[in-house]
C-alpha positions in Angstrom: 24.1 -28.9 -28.5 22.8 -26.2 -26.9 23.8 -24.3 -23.7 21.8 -22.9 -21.0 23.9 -20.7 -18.1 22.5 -20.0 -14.5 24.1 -19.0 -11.2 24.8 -21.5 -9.2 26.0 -25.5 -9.4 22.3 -26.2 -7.6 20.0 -24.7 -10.0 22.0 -26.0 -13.0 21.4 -29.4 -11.5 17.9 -29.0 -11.0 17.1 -27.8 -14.7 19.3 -30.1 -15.8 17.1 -33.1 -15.5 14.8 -31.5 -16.7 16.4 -30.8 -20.2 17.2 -33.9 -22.7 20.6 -34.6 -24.5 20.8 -31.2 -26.6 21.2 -29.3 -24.0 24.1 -28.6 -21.5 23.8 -26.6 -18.0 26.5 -24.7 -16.6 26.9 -22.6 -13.6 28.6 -18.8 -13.4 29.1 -18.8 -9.7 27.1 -15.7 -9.3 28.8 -12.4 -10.7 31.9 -13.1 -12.9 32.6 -9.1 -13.1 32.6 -6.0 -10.6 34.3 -2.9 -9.5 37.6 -2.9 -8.4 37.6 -3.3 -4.7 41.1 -1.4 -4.5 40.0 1.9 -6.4 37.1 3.8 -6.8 36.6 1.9 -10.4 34.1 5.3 -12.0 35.1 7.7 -14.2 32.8 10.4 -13.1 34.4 13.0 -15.8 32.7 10.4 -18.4 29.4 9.8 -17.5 30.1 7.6 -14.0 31.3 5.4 -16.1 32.0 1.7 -14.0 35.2 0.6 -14.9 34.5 -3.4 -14.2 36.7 -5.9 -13.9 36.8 -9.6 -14.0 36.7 -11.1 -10.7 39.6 -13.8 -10.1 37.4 -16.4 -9.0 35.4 -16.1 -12.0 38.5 -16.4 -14.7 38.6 -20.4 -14.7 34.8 -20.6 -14.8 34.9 -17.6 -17.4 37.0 -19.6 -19.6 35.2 -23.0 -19.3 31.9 -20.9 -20.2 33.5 -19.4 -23.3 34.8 -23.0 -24.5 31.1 -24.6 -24.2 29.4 -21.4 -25.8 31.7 -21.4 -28.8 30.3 -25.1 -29.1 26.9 -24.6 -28.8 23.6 -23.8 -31.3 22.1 -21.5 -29.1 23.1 -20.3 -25.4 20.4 -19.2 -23.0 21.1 -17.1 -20.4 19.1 -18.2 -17.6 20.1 -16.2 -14.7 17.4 -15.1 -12.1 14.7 -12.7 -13.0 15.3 -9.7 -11.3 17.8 -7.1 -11.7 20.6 -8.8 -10.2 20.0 -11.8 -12.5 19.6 -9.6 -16.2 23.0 -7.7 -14.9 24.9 -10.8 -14.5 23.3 -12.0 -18.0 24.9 -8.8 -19.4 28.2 -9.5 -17.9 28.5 -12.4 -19.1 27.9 -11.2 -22.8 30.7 -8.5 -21.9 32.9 -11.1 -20.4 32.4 -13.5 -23.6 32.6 -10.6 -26.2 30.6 -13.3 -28.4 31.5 -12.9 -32.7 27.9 -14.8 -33.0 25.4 -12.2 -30.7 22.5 -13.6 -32.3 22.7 -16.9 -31.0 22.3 -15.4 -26.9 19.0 -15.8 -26.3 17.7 -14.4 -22.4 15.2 -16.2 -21.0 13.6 -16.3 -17.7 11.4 -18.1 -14.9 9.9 -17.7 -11.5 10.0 -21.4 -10.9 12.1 -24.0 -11.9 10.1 -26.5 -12.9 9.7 -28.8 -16.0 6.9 -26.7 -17.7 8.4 -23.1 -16.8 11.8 -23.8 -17.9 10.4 -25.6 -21.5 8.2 -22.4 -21.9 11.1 -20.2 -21.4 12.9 -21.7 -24.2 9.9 -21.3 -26.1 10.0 -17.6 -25.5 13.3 -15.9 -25.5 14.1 -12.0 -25.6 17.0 -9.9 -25.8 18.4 -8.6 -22.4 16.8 -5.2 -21.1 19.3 -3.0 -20.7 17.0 -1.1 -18.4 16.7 -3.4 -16.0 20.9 -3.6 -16.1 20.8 0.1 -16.2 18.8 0.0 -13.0 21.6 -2.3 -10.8 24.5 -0.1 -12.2 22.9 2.7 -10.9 22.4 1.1 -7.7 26.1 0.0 -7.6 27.6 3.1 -8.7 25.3 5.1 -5.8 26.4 2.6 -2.9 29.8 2.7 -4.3 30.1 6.6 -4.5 28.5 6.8 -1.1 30.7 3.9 0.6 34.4 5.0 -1.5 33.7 9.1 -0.8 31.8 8.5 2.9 34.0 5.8 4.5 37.5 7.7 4.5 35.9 10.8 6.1 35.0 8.7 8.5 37.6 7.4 9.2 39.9 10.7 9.7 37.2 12.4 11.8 36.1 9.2 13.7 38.3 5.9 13.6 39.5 3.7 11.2 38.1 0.9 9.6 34.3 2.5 9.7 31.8 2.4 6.6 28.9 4.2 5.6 26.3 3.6 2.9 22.9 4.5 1.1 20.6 2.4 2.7 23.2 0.6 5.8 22.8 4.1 7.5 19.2 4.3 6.8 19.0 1.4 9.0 20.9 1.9 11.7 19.7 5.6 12.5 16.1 3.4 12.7 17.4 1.6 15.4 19.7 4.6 16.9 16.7 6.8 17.3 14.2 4.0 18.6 17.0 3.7 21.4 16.7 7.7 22.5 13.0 7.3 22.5 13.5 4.4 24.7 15.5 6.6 26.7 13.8 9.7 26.9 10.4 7.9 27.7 9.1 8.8 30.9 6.1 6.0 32.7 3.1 6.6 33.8 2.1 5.1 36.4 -2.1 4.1 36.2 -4.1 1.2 38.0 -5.7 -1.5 36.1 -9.0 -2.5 38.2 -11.2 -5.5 37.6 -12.7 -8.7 39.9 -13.2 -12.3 38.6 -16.1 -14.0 38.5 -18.0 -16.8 37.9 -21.8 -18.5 37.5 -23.0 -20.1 40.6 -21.1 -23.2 40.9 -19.4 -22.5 38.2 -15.5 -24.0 37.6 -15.0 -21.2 34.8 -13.8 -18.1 36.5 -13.3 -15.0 34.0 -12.1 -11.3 34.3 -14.4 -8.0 34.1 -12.4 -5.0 34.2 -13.7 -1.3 35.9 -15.0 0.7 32.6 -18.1 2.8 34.7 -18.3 4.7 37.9 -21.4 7.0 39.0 -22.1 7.1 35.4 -19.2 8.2 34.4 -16.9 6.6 31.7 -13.4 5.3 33.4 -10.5 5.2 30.5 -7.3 3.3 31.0 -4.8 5.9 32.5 -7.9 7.3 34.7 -6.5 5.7 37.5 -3.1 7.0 38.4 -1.9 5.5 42.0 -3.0 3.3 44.6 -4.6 5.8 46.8 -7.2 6.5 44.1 -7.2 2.7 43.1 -8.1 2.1 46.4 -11.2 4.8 46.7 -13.1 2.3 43.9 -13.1 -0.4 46.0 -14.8 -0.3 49.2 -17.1 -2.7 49.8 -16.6 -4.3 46.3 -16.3 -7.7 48.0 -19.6 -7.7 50.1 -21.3 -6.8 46.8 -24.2 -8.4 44.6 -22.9 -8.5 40.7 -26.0 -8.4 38.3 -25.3 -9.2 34.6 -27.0 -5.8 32.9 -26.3 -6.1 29.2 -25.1 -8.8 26.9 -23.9 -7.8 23.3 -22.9 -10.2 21.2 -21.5 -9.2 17.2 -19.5 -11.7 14.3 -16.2 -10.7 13.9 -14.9 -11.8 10.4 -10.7 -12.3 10.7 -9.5 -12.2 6.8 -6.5 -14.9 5.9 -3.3 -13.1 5.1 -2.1 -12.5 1.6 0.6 -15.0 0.0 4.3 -14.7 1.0 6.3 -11.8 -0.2 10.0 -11.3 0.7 9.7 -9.1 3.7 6.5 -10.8 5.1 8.3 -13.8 4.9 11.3 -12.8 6.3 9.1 -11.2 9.0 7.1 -14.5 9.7 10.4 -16.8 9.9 11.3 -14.6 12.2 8.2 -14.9 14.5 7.4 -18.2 13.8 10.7 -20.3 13.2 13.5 -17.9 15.1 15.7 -17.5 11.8 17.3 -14.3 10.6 16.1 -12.9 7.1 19.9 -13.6 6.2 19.6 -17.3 7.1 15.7 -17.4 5.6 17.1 -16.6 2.8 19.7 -18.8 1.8 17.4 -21.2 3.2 14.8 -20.0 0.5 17.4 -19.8 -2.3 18.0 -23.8 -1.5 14.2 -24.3 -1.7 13.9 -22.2 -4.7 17.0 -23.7 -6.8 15.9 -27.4 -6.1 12.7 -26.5 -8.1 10.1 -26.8 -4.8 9.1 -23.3 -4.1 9.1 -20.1 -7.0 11.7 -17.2 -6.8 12.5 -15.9 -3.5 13.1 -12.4 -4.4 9.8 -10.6 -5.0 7.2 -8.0 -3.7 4.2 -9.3 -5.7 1.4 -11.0 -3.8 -0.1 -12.5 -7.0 -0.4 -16.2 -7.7 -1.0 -17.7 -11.2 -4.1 -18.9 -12.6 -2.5 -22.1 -12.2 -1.4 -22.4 -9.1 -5.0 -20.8 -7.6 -6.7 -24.0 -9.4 -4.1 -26.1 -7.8 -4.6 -24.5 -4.5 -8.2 -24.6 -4.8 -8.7 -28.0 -5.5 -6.0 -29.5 -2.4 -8.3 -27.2 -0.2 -11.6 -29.1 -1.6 -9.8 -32.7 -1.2 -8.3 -32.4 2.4 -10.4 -29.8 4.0 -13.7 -29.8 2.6 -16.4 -27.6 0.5 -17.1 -25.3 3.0 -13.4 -24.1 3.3 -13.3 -23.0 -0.3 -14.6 -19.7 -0.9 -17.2 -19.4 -4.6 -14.2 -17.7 -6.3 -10.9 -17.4 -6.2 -9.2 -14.5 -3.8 -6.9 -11.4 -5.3 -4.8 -10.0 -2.8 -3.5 -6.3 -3.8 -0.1 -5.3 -3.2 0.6 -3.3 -0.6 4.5 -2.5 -1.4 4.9 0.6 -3.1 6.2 0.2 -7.0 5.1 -3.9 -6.5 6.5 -6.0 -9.4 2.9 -7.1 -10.3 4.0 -9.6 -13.4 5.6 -11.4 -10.9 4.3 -14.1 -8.3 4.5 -14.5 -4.7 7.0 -16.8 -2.9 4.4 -20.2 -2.8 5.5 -24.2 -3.6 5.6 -25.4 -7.1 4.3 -28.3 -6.4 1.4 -28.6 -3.6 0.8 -32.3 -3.5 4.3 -32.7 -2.3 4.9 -32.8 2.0 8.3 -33.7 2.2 10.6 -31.9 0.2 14.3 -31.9 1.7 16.5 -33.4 4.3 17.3 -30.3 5.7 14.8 -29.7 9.0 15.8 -26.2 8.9 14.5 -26.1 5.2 11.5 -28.3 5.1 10.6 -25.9 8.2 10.7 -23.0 5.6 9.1 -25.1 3.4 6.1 -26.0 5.8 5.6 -22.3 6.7 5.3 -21.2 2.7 2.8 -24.3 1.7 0.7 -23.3 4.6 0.5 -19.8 4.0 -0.3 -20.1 0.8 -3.3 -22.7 0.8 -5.0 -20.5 3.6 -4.3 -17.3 1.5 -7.1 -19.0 -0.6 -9.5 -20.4 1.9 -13.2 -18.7 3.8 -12.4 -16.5 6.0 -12.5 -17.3 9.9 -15.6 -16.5 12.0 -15.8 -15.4 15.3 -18.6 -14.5 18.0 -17.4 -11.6 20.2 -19.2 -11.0 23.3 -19.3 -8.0 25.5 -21.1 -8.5 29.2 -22.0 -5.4 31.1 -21.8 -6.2 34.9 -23.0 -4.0 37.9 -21.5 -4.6 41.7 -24.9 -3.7 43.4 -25.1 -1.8 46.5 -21.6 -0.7 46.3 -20.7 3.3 46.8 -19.8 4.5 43.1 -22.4 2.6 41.9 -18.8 0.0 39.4 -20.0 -1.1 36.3 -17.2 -4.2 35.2 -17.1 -5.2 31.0 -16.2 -8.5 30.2 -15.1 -9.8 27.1 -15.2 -13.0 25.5 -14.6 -14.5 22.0 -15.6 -18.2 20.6 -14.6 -19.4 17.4 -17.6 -19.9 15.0 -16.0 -21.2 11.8 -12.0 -21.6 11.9 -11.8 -20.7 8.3 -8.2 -20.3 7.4 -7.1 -20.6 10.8 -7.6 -24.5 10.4 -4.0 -24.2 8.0 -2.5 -21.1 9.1 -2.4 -18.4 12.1 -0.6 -15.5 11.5 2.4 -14.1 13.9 2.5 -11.2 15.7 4.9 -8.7 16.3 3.6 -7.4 19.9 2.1 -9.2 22.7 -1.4 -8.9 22.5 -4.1 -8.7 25.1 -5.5 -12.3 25.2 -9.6 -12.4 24.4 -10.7 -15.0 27.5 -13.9 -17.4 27.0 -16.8 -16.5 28.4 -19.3 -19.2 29.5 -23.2 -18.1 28.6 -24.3 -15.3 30.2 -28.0 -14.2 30.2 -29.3 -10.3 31.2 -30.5 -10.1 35.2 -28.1 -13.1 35.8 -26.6 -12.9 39.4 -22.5 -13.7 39.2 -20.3 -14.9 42.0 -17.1 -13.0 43.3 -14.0 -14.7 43.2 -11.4 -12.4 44.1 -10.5 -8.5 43.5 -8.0 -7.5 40.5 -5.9 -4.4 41.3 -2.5 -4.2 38.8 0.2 -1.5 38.9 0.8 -0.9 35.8 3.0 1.8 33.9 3.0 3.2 30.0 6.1 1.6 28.7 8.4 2.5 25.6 8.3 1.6 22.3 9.9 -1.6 21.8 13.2 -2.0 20.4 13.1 -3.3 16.5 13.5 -6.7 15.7 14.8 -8.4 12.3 10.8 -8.8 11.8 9.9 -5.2 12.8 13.0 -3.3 11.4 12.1 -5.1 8.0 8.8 -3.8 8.6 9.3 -0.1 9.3 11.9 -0.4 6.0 9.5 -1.5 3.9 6.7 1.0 5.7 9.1 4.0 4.2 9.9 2.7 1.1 13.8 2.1 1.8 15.6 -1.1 0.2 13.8 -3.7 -1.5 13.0 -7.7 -1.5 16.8 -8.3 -2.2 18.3 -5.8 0.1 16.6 -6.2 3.4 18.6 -9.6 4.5 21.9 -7.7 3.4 21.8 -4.8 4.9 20.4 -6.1 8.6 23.4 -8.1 8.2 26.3 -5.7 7.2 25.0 -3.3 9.9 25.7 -6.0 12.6 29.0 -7.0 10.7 29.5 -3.1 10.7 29.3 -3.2 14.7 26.8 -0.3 14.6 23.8 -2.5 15.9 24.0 -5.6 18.2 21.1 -8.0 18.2 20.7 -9.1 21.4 17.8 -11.4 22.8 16.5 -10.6 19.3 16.2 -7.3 19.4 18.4 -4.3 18.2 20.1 -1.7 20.2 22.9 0.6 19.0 26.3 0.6 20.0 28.1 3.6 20.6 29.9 3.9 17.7 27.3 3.3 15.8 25.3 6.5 17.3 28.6 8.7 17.2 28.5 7.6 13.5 24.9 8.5 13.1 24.4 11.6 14.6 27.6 12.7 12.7 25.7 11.7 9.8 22.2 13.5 10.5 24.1 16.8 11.6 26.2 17.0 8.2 24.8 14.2 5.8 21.4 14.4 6.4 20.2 13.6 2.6 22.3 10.4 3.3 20.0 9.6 6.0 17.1 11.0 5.5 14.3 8.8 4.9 12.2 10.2 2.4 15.2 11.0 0.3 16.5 7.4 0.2 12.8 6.1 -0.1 12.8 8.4 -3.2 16.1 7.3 -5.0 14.3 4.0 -4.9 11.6 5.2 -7.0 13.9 6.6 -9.6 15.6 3.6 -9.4 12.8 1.8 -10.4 11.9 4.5 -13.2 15.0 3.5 -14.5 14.1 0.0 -14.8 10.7 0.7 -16.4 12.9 3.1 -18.8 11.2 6.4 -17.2 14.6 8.1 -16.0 18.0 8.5 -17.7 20.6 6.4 -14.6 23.7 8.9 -15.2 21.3 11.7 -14.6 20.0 10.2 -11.2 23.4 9.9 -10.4 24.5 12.8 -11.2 21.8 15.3 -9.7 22.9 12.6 -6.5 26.4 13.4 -6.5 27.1 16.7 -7.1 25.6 18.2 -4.1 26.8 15.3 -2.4 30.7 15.9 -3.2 30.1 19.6 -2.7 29.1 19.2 0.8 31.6 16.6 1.7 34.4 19.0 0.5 33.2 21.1 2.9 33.2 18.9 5.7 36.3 17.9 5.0 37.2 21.7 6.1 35.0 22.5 8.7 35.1 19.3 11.0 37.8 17.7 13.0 38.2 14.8 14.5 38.1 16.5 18.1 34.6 18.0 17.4 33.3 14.3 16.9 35.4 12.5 19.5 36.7 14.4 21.9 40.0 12.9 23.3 40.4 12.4 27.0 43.7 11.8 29.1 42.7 10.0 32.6 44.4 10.8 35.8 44.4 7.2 36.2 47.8 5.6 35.3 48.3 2.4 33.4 48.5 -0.6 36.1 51.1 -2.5 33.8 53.5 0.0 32.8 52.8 3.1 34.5 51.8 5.6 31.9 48.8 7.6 31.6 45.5 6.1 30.7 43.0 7.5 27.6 39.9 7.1 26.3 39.8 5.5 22.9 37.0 4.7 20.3 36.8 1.1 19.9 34.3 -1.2 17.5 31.5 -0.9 20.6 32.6 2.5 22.0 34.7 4.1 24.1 37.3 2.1 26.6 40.1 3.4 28.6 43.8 2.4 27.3 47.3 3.2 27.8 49.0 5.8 26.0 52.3 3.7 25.5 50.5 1.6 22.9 51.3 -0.5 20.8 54.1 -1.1 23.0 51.5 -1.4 26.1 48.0 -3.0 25.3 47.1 -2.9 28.3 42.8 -1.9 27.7 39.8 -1.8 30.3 36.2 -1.0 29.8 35.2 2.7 30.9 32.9 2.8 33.7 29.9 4.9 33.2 29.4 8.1 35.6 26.5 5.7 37.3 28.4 3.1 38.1 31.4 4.9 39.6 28.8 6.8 41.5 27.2 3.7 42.5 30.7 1.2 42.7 28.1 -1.6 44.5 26.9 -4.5 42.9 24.9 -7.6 43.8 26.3 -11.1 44.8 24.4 -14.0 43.5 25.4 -17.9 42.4 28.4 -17.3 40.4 28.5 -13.3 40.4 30.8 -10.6 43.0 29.3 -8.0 45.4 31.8 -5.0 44.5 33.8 -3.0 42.2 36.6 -2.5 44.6 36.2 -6.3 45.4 36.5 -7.6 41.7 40.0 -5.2 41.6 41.7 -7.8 44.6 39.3 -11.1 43.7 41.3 -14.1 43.1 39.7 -17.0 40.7 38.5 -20.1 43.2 38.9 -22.5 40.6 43.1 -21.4 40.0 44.1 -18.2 41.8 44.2 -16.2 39.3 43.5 -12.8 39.3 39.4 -11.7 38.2 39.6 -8.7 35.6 36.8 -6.9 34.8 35.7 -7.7 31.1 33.1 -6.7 28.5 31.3 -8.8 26.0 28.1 -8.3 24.0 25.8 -8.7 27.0 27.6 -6.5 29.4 30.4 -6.5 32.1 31.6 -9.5 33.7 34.4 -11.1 35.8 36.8 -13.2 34.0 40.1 -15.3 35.1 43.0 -13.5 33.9 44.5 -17.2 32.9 42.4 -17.4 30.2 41.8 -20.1 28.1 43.4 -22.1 30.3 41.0 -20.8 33.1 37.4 -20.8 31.9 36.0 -19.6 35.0 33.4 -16.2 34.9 31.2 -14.5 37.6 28.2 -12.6 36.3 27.5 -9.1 37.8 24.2 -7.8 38.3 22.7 -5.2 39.2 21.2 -3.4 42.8 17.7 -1.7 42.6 17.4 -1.1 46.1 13.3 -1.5 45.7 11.9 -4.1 48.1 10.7 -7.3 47.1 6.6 -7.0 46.2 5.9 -10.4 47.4 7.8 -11.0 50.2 8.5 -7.1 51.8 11.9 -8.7 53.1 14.1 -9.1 49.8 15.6 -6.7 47.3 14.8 -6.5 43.5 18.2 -7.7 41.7 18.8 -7.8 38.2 20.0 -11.7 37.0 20.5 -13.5 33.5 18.6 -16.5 32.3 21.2 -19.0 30.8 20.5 -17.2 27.4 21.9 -14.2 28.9 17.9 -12.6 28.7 18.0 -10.1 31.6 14.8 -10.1 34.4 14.7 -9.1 38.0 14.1 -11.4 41.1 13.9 -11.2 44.4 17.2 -11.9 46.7 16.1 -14.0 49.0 15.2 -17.1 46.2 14.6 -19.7 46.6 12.5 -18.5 49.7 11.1 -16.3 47.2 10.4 -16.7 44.0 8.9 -13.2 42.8 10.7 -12.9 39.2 9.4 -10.1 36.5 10.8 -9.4 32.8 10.5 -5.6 33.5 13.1 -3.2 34.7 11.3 -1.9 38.0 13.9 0.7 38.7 12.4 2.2 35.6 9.0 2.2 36.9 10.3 4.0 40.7 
């Protein structure tokens, strides 16, 4: 008998059946040892030496392993590929102490499929120690950083905080979008244009103001209405003559084959999941034998998989899909594990490949990028139309643009998602040079530069992966642990910081700033990688890491208090409940006002920002209260209960002080005090979709029903 051991209860199924009598599959749970989660568990006096520890889940499953092993001819250790996999391969040699070493054979696949795991056993090696060498050095860094980092934050900040190598990488991403965002001032510019049409024509298309008196007109030339309004005279009376019709191929290449982040990113996009929830949702697909390993930055494919992929494309879509050889896609992630593969199907014949909607979704997305990743690329006919309003006073020349798809190409399988909103390319019906146009109606949009856009799971993986921080297994952890963390909130998909999590981070950049600095942690990832190729010596990369690092947080141990981070703050205000004085405390989200008795008063509101005491106004609609002062004496309608004034992840909001019993809660929005642009009677409020997605509308609806995404007391 012989023995084969993988992670989990799902993949030992999955080869099971694939294996005859002889053999036996067993699961290890994942990891059956680690560091001790109660000490530091490294000697750094020898070496950073990990002191590991058998976890107490493991024991049972430890010993059931060691009976079977001592049974069998040979025992293949069959964990996962990467580094993860060959360290818990080595652990379980260390856990096992085997008399017999030379019956532990370490053998490996990217898919887990009849053929690949027979090979495997055909072609066992010993377990490279540099790849193990690599994940211990990885664990001892994060541990070092996390065990040494955390406390200090926790004296000079507040309890309970963490930091780490690559968590605070992350979130000082997202804190410093957010003071862009904030600092960002708008321009204001005019976006000029008329539609058109051919005589008796139902098509009507935009051409947009590029040319007056000659002279070129760029998109911020126009800065306000008055000089938006000098273009136009006459416009409408005016002849417009087709002058110019340019017409060139544009050639759209298909996307390269799934990597982790990229499809992370395109779940994201394309089915709304989080890279945490792609992933165990890939790690299903992966164990069950129906897609290759999740975990990879490679963007090759197999000799065998490109003739399988070649010939579905010739059977269901036809000769003049396939291109005359296959395509090679290069890596563009730095260090790329080239001898692995990208994430595509095992097999591609298959449609149907699970019960779960959520996974065959996945499932769906991966077969389909990976057939058009080897199909002609699409065609498409751009056309440009030059168009002069005749007889008018600056002499306008209007462009308008146009595209038609030639040959679909790719696109007939797969369309890639985008991260921005992109400006739509219209249709165009045939124009011909000298051709006279009809007016339809003038274009004339306000419009203002706006900030960059706040990261989403897709785009923060992005940028990560753009720098060289974290890799195809770390990305899905560490955007989760930062949210867990409560230094980001993800809110209508996007990322913002919370105030804790900037206090955090700008202590961080003013006295850690190797910590978070982003070269520095993209270049411990190369010499983490050195390691695993056997290039670098992991004690030494540790230890030309730590030293500096412990020096300098001695001495920030000395030199910063817990003041000179959050300075504490008695109110004048006096606790409503028992009388005392009211201070500001830190809490998970920030600051909030509390009573000093605590814990024997817990009495806690949210603090008010200087804007909204200086303001103390808000705007009534369904289900929301007009005032500050008003929300203090408001009584519940559905009980009588008193309204307190409450904070959740989207903001403040009224809530029943009998809570649960009381369910009831008013929204508050916010006062503009900008007139309505449709209606001139109205004011711009600020309301919640039932998602809780903020836009503005006016206050008169339903009598008007003016309604815009964008903040326009940002624009004023």
């Amino acid at each position: 008998m012989n023995l084969v051991i993988v992670e989990s209860p799902a993949k030992a199924k999955t080869i099971e059946n694939y294996l005859g009598r002889n053999y036996k599959v067993t699961a290890s749970f994942g990891h059956v040892r680690d560091l001790p989660s109660s000490v530091l568990g490294i000697d750094i006096e020898k070496n950073y030496l990990p002191k590991y520890q058998t976890l107490p889940k493991a024991r049972k499953i430890l010993s059931a392993i060691k009976e079977n092993a001592a049974k069998a001819d040979i025992v293949y250790l069959a964990t996962d590929l990467d580094r993860e996999g060959e360290a818990i391969s080595w652990h379980l040699m260390e856990a096992i102490k085997p008399k017999d070493k030379g019956k532990y054979k370490r053998i490996v696949f990217n898919e887990i499929t009849k053929t690949a795991v027979e090979n495997a056993i055909k072609n066992p090696r010993s377990i490279d120690i540099n790849l193990v060498d690599a994940q211990q050095a990885r664990r001892v860094l994060d541990r070092l950083v996390g065990y040494k980092l955390s406390p200090f934050l926790w004296k000079k900040v507040k309890a309970g905080l963490s930091a780490g190598r690559v968590q605070s990488v992350a979130v000082r991403l997202v804190v410093e979008r957010e003071k862009e965002i904030r600092n960002f001032k708008p321009q204001e510019y005019w976006l000029l244009g008329v539609k058109l049409s051919k005589q008796k024509d139902v098509l009507v298309f935009p051409a947009y103001l590029v040319e007056a008196d000659g002279k070129s007109i760029k998109k911020y030339d126009i800065g306000n209405k008055e000089e938006a309004e000098k273009f136009f005279g006459g416009v409408k009376e005016a002849d417009f003559k087709v002058i110019s019709v340019e017409k060139k191929e544009s050639i759209r290449r298909a996307p390269a084959p799934f990597t982790t982040s990229t499809m992370q990113m395109e779940a994201s996009r394309k089915l709304g999941f989080s890279p945490k929830q792609t992933m165990v949702l890939a790690q299903h697909l992966y164990e069950a034998g129906h897609i290759t390993y999740m975990r990879t930055d490679s963007t090759n494919l197999s000799k065998e998989a490109v003739a399988n992929i070649r010939s579905i494309i010739l059977e269901k879509y036809g000769q003049k899909y396939l291109p005359n050889e296959a395509l090679i896609y290069k890596t563009k992630a730095v260090r790329a594990q080239e001898a692995h593969e990208a994430i595509r199907p095992t097999h591609f014949e298959k449609a149907k490949v699970t019960e779960d909607a959520r996974g065959q979704r996945l499932y769906d997305l991966i077969w389909k990028r990976t057939v058009a990743a080897q199909m002609n690329n699409a065609i498409f006919d751009v056309v440009n139309a030059r168009i002069a309003a005749l007889k008018t006073a600056k002499n306008l020349v209007f462009l308008a643009t146009g595209e038609q798809l030639k040959f679909d190409g790719f696109i007939k399988v797969y369309t890639e998602g985008k991260d921005e909103e992109e400006d739509l390319v219209g249709t165009l019906p045939e124009l011909k040079e000298d051709e006279i146009l009809q007016f339809q109606e003038l274009i004339e949009q306000q419009k203002f530069t706006e900030p960059p856009k706040r990261y989403s799971e897709a785009t923060l993986v992005k940028k990560m992966e753009s720098l060289g921080i974290g890799r195809p297994s770390t990305y899905a952890p560490t955007l989760d642990t930062i949210q867990q963390r409560g230094y980001v909130v993800l809110e209508n998909r996007l990322f913002s910081p919370t105030e804790i999590g900037e206090i955090v981070n700008d202590l961080l950049v003013k006295h850690f700033d190797r910590i978070v600095d982003y070269k520095f942690t993209a270049k411990m990832e190369d010499e983490l990688d050195d390691i695993a190729d056997g290039k670098m010596d992991w004690t030494k990369v540790i230890d030309e890491f730590y030293k500096p690092f412990e020096k300098n947080l001695a001495e920030k141990q000395k030199e910063i208090s817990k003041e000179d981070v959050v300075k504490t703050e008695i109110l004048e205000e006096k606790c409503p409940k028992c009388g005392k004085q009211l201070v500001i405390k830190l809490g998970r989200f920030g600051k909030f006002k509390a009573c000093s008795g605590f814990p024997e008063c817990k009495y806690s509101s949210p603090l008010e920002t200087s804007a909204e005491k200086k303001e103390g106004e808000i705007i009534s609609d369904k289900g929301t209260t007009e005032s500050l002062a008003e929300a203090i004496s408001e009584k519940c309608e559905k009980c009588g209960g008193q309204m307190v004034l409450k904070e959740g992840r989207f903001g403040k909001f009224l809530a029943c002080e009998n809570y649960p019993k009381c369910k009831n809660t008013k929204t508050i929005v916010g006062k503009t005090g900008l007139k309505c642009p449709k209606c001139g009677e109205g004011e711009i409020i600020q309301k919640y979709t039932k998602r809780r997605k903020p836009f503005w509308g006016c206050s008169r609806y339903p009598k008007c029903d003016y309604a815009t995404w964008e903040n326009p007391a940002q624009k004023s």
